[in-house]
MOPAC internal coordinates of N, CA, C and O (Angstrom, degrees):
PM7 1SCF
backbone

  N    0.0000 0     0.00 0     0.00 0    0    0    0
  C    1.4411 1     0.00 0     0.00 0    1    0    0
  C    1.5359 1   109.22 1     0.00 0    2    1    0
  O    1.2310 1   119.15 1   -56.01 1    3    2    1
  N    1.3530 1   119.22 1   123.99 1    3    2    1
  C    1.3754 1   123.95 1   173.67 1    5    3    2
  C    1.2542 1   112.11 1  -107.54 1    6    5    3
  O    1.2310 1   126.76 1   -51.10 1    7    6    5
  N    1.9937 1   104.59 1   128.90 1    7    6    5
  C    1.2693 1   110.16 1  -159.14 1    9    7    6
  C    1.4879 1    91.00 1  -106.58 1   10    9    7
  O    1.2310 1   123.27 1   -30.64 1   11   10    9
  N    1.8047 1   111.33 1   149.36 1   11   10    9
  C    1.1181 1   129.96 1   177.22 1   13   11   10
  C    1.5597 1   128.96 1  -100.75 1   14   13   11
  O    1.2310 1   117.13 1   -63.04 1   15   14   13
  N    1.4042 1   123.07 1   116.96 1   15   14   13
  C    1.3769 1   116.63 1   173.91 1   17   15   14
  C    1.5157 1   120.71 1  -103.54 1   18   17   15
  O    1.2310 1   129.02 1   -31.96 1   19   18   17
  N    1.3931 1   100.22 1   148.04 1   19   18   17
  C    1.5209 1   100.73 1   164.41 1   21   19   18
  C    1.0958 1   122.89 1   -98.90 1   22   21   19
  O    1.2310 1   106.32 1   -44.66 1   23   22   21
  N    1.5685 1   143.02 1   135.34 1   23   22   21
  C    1.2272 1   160.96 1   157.96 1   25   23   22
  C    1.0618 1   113.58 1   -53.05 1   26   25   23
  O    1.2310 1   121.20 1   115.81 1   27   26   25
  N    1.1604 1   115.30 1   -64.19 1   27   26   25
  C    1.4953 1   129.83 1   179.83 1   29   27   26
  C    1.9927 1   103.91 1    61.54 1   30   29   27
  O    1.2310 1   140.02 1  -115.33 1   31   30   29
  N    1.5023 1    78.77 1    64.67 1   31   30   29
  C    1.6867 1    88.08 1  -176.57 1   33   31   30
  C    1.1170 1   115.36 1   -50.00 1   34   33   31
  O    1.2310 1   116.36 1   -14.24 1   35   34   33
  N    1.0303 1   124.52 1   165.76 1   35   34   33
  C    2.0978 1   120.89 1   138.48 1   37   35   34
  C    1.1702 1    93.46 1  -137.59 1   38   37   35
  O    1.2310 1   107.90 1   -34.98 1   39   38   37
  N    0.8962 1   140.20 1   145.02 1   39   38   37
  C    1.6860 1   149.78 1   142.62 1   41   39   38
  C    2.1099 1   122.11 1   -81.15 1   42   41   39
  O    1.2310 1   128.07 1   -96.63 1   43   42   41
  N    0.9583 1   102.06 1    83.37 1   43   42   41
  C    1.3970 1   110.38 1  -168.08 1   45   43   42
  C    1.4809 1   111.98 1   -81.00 1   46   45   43
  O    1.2310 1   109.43 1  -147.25 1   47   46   45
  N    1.2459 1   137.41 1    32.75 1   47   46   45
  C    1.5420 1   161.16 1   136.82 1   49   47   46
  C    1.2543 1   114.62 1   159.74 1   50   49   47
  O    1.2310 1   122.66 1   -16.78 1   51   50   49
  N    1.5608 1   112.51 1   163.22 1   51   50   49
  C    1.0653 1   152.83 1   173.68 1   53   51   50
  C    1.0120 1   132.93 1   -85.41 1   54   53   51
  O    1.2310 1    99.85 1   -89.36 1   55   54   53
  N    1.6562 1   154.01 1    90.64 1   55   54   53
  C    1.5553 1   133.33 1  -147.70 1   57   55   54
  C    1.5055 1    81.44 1  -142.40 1   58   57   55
  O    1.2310 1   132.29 1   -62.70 1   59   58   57
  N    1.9960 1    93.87 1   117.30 1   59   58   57
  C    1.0562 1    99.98 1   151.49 1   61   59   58
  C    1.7748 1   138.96 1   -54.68 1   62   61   59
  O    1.2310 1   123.40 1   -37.00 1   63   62   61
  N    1.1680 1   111.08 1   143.00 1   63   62   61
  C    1.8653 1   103.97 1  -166.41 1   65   63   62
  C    1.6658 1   108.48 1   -99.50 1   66   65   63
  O    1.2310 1   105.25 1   -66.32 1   67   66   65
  N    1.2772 1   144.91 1   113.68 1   67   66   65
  C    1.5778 1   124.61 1   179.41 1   69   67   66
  C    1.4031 1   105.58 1   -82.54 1   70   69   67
  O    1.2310 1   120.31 1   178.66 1   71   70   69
  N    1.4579 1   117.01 1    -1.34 1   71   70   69
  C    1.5890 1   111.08 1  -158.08 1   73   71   70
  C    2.1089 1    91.24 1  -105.88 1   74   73   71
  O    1.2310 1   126.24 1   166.84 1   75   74   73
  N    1.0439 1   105.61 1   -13.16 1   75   74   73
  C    1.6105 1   107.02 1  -175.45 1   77   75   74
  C    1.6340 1   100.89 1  -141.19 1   78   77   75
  O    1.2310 1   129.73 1   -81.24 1   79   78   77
  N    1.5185 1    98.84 1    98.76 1   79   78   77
  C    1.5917 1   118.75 1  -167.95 1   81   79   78
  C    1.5079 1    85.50 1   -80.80 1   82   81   79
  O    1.2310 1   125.71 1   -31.23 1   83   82   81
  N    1.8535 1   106.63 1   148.77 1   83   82   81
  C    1.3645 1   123.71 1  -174.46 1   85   83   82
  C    1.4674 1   109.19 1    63.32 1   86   85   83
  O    1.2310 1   110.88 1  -177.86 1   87   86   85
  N    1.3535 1   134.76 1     2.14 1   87   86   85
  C    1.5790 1   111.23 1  -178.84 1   89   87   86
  C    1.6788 1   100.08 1  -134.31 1   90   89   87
  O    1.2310 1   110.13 1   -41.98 1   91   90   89
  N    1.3889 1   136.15 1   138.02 1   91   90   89
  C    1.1643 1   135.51 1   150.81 1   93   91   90
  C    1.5911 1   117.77 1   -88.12 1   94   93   91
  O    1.2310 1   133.90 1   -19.17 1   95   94   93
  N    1.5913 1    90.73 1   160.83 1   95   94   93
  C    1.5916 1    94.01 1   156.81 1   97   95   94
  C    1.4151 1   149.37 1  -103.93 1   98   97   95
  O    1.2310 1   113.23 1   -78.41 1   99   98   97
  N    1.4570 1   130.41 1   101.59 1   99   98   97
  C    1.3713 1   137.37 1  -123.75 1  101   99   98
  C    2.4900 1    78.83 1  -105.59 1  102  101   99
  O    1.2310 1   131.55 1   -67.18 1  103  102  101
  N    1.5377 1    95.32 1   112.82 1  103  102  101
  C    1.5666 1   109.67 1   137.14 1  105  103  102
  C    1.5471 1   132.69 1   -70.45 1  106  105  103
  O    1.2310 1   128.56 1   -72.04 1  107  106  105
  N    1.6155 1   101.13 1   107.96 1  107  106  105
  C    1.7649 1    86.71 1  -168.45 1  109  107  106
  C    1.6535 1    79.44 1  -133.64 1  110  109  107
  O    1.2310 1   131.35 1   -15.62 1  111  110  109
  N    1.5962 1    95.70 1   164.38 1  111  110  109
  C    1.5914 1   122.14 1   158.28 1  113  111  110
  C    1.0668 1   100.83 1  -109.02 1  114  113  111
  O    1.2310 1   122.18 1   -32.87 1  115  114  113
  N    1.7410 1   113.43 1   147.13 1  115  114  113
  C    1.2362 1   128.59 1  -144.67 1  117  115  114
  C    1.5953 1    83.07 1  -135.53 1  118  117  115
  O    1.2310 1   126.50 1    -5.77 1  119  118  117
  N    1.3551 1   105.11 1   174.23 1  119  118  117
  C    1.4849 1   129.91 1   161.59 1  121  119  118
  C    1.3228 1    87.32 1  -141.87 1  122  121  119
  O    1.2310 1   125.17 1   -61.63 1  123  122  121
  N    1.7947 1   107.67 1   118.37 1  123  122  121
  C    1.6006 1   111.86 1   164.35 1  125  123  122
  C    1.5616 1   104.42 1   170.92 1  126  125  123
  O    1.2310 1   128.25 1   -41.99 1  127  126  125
  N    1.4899 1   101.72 1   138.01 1  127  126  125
  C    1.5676 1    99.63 1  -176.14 1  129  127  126
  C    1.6268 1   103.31 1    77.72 1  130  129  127
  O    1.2310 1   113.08 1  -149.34 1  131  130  129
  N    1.4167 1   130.69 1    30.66 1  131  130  129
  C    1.1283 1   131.98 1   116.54 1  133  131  130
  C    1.5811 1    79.41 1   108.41 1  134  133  131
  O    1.2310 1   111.60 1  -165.51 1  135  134  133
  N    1.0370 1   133.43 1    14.49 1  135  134  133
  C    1.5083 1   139.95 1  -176.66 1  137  135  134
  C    1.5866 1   132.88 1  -153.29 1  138  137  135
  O    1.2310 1   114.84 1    30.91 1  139  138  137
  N    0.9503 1   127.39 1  -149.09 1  139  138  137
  C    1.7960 1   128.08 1  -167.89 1  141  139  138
  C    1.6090 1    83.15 1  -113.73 1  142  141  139
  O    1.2310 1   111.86 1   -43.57 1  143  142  141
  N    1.4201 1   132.95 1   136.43 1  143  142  141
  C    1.6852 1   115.76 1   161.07 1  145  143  142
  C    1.3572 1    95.61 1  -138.63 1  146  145  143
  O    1.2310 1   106.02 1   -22.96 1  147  146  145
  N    1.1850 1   143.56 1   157.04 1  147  146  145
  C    1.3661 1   165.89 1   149.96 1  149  147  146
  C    2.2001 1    98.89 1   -62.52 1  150  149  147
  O    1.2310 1   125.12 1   -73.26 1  151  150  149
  N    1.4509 1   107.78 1   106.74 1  151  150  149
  C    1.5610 1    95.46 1   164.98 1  153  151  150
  C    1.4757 1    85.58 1  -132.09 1  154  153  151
  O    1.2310 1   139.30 1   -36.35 1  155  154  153
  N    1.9917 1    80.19 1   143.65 1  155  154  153
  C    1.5635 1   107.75 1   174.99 1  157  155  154
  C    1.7417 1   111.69 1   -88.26 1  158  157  155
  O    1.2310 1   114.43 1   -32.53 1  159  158  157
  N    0.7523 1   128.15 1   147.47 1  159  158  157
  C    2.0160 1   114.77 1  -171.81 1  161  159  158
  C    2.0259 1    91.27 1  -163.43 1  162  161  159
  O    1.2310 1   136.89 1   -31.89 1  163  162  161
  N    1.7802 1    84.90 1   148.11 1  163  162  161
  C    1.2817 1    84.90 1  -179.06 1  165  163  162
  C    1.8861 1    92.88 1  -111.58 1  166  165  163
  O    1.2310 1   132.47 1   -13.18 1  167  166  165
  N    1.2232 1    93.52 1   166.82 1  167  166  165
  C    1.4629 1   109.60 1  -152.46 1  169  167  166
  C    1.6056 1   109.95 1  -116.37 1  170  169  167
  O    1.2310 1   107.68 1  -108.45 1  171  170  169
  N    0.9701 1   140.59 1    71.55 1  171  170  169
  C    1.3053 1   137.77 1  -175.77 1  173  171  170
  C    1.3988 1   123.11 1   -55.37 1  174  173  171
  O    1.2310 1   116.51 1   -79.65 1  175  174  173
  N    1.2748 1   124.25 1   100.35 1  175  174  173
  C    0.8976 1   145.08 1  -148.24 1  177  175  174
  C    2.0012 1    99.54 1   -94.17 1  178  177  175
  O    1.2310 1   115.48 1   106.10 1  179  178  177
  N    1.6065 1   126.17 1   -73.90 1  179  178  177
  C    1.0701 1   128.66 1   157.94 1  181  179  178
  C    1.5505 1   126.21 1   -82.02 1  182  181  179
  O    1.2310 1   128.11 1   -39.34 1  183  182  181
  N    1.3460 1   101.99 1   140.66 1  183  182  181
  C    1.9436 1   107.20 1  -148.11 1  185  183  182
  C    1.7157 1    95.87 1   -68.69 1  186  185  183
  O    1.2310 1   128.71 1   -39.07 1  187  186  185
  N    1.1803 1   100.83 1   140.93 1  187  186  185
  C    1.1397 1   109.89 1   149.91 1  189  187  186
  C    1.9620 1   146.20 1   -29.30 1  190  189  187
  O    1.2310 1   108.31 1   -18.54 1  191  190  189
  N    1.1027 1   139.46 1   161.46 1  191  190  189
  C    1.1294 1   128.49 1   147.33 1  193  191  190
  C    1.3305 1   142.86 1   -28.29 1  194  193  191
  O    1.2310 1   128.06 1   136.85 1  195  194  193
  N    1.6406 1   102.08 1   -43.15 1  195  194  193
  C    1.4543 1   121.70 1   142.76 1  197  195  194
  C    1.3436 1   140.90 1  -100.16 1  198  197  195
  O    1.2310 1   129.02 1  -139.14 1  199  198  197
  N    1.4028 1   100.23 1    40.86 1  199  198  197
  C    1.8097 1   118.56 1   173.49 1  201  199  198
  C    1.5847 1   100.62 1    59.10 1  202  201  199
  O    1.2310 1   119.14 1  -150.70 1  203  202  201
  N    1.6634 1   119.24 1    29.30 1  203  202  201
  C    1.5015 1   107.30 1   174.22 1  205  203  202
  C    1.5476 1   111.87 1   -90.63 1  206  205  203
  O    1.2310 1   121.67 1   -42.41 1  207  206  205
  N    1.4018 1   114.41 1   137.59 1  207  206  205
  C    1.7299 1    93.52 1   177.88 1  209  207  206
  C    1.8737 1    87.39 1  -145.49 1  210  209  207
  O    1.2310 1   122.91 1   -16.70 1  211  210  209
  N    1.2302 1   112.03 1   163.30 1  211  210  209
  C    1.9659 1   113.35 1  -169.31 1  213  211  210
  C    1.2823 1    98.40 1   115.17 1  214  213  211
  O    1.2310 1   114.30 1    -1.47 1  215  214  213
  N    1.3269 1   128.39 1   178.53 1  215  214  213
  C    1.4027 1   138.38 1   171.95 1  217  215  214
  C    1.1620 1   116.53 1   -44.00 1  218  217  215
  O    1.2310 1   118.66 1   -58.86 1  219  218  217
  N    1.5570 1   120.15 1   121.14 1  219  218  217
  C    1.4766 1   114.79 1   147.67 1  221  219  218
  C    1.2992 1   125.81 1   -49.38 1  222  221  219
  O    1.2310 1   119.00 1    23.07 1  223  222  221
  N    1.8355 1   119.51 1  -156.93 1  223  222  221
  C    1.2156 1   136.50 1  -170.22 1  225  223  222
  C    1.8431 1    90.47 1  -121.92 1  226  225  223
  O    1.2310 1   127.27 1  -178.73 1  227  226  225
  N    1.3280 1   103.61 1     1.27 1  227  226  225
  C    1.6645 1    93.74 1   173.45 1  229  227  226
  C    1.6733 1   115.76 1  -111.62 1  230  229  227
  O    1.2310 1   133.64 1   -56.34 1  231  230  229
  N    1.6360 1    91.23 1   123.66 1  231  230  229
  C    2.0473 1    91.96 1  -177.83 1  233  231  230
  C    1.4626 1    78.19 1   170.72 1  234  233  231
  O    1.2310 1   129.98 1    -8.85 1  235  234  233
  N    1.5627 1    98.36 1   171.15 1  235  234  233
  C    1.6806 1   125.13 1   161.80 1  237  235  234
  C    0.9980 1   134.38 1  -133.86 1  238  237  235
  O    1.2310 1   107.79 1   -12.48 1  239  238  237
  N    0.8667 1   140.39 1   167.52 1  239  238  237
  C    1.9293 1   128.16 1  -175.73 1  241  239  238
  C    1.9896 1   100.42 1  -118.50 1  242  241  239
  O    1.2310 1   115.49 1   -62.42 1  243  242  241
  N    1.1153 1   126.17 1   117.58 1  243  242  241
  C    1.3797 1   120.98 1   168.15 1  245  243  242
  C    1.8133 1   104.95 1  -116.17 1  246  245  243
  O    1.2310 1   143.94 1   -12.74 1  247  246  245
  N    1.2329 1    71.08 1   167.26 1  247  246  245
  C    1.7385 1    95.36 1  -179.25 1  249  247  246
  C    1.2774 1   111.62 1   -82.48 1  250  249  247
  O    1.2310 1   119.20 1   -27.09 1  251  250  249
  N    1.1746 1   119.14 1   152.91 1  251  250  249
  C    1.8507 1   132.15 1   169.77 1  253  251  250
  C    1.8021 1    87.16 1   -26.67 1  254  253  251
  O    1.2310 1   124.43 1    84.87 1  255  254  253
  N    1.2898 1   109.10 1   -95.13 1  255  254  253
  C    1.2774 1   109.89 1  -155.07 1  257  255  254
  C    1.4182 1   116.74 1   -56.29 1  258  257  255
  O    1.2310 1   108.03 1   179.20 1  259  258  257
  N    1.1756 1   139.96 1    -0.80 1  259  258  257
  C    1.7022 1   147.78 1   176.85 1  261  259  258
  C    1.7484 1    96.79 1   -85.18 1  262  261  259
  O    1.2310 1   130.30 1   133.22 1  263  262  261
  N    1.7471 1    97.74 1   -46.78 1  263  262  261
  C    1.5996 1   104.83 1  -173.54 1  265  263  262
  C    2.0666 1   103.20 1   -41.41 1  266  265  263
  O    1.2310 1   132.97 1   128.62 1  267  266  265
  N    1.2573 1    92.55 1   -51.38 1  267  266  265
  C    1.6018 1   117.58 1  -158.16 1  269  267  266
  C    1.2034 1    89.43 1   -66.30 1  270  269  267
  O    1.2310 1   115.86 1   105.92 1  271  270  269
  N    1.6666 1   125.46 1   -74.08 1  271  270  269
  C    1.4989 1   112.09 1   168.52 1  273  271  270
  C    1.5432 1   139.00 1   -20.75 1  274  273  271
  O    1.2310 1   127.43 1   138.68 1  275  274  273
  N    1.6014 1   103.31 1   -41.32 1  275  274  273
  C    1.1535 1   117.04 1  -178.42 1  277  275  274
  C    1.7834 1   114.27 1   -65.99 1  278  277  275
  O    1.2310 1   133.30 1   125.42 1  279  278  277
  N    1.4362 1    91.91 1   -54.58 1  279  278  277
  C    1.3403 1   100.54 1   179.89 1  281  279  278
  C    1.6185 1   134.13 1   -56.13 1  282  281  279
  O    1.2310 1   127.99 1   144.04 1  283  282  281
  N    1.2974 1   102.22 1   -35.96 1  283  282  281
  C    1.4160 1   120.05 1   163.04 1  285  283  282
  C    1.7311 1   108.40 1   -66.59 1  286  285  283
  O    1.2310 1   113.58 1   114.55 1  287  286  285
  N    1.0665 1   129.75 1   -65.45 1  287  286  285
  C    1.8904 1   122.25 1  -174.03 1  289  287  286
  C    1.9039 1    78.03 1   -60.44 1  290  289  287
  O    1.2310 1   115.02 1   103.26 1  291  290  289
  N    0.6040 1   127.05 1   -76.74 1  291  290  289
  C    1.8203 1   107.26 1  -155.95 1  293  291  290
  C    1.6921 1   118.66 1   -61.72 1  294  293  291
  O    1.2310 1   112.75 1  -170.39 1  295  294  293
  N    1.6986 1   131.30 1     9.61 1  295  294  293
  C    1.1650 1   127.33 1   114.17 1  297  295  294
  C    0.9374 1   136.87 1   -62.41 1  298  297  295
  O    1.2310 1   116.52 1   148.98 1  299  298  297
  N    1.3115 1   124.23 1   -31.02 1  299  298  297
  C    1.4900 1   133.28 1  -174.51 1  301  299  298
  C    1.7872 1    97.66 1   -71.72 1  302  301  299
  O    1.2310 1   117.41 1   120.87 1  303  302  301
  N    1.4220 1   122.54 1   -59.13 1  303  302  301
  C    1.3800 1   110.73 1   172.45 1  305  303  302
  C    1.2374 1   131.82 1   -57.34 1  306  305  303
  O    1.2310 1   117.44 1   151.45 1  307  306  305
  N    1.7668 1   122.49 1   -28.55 1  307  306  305
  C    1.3387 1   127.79 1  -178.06 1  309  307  306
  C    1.6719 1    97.15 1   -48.44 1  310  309  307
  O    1.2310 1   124.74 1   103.88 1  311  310  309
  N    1.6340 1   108.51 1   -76.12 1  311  310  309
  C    0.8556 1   115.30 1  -163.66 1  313  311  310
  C    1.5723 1   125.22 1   -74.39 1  314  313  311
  O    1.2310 1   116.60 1  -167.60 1  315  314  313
  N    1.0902 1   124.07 1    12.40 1  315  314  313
  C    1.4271 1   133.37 1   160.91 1  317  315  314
  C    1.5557 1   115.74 1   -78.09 1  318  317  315
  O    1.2310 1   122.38 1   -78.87 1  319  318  317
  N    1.4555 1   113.04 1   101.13 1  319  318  317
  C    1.7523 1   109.93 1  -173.74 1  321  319  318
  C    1.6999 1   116.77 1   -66.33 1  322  321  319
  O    1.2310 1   130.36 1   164.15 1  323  322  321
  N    1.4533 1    97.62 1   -15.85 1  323  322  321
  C    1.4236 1    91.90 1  -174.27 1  325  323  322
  C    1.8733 1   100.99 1   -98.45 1  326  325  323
  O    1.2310 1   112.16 1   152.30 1  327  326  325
  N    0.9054 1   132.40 1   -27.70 1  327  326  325
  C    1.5913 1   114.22 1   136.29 1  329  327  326
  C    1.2137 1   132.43 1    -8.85 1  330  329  327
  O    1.2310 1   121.38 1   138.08 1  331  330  329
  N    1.2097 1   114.96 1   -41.92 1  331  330  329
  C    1.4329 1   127.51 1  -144.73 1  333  331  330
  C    2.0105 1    84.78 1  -115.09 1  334  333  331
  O    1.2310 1   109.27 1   133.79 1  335  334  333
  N    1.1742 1   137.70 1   -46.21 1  335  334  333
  C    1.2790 1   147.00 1  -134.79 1  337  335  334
  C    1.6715 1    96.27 1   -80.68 1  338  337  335
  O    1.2310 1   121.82 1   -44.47 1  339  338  337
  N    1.2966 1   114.12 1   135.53 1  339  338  337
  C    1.5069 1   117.89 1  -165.19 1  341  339  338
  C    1.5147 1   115.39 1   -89.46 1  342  341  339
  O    1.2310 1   127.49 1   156.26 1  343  342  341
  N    1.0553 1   103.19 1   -23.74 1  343  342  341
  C    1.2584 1   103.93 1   170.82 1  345  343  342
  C    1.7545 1   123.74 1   -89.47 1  346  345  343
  O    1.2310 1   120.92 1   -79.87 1  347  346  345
  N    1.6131 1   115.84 1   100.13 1  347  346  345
  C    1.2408 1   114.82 1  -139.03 1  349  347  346
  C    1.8515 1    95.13 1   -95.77 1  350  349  347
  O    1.2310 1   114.46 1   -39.29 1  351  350  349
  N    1.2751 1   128.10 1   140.71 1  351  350  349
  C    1.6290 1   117.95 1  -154.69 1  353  351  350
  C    1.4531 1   110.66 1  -103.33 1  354  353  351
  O    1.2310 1   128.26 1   152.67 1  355  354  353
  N    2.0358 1   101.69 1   -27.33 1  355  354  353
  C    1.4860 1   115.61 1  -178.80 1  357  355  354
  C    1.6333 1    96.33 1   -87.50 1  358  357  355
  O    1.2310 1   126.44 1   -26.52 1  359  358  357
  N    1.6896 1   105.22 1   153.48 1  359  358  357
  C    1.5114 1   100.59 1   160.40 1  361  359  358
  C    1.1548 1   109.27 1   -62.10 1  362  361  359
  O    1.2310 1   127.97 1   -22.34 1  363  362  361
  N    1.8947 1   102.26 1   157.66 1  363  362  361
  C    1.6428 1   100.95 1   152.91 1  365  363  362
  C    1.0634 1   139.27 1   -31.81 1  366  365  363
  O    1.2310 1   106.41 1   -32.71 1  367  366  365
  N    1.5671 1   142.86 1   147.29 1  367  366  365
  C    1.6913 1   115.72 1   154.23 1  369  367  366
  C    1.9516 1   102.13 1  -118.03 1  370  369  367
  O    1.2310 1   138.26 1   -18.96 1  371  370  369
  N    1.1121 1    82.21 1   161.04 1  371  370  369
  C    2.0791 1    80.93 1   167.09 1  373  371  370
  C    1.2334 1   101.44 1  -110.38 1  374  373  371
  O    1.2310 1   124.54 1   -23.19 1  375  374  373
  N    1.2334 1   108.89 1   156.81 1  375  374  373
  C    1.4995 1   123.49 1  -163.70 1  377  375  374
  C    1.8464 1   112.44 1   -61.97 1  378  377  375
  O    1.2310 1   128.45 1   174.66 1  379  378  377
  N    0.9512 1   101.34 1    -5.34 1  379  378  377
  C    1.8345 1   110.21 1   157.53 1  381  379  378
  C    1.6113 1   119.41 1   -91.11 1  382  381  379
  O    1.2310 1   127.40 1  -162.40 1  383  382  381
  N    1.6677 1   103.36 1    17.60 1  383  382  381
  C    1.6132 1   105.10 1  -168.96 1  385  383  382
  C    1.3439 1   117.56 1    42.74 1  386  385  383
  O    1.2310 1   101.28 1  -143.69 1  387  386  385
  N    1.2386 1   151.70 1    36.31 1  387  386  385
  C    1.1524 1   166.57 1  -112.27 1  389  387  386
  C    1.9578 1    88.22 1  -179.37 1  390  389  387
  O    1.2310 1   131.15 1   -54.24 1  391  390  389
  N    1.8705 1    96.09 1   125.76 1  391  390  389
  C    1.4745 1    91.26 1  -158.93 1  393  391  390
  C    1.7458 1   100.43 1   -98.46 1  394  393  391
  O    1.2310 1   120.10 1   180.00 1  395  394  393

């Protein structure tokens, strides 16, 4: 027996991407994980190699309060100019701080 869920999506915008040609990024409310979640998903817009086009396998689902988290560090970067400034002064690090 295959059991059926509802999502009961909404998708609450659309943001075109310049950095990932053919795919946007679709804001949706989710039903999943036993609660309301905010998932971010990119949206393939022109088909693939293998004529795939609809949601990828890339996005996440956060919680109210991750949402809020989220939203706050990504004001904090908008508006930071040296964020933004290309000429970067520290070395790289990789995510093991390891240079």
């Amino acid at each position: 027996m295959v059991r059926s869920h509802n999502y009961n999506n909404q998708v609450h915008d659309e943001i075109q991407t310049s950095c990932h040609l053919g795919e946007c990024l679709h804001v949706v409310t989710s039903n999943a994980f036993d609660s309301r979640v905010l998932n971010l998903r990119l949206f393939r817009v022109q088909p693939s190699k293998t004529g795939h086009t609809g949601y990828t396998k890339i996005g996440m689902f956060l919680t109210r309060d991750e949402a809020r988290q989220l939203r706050d560090s990504l004001s904090e970067v908008i508006e930071d100019e040296n964020a933004w400034d290309t000429e970067i002064r520290e070395p790289l690090r990789d995510m093991d701080g390891d240079l």
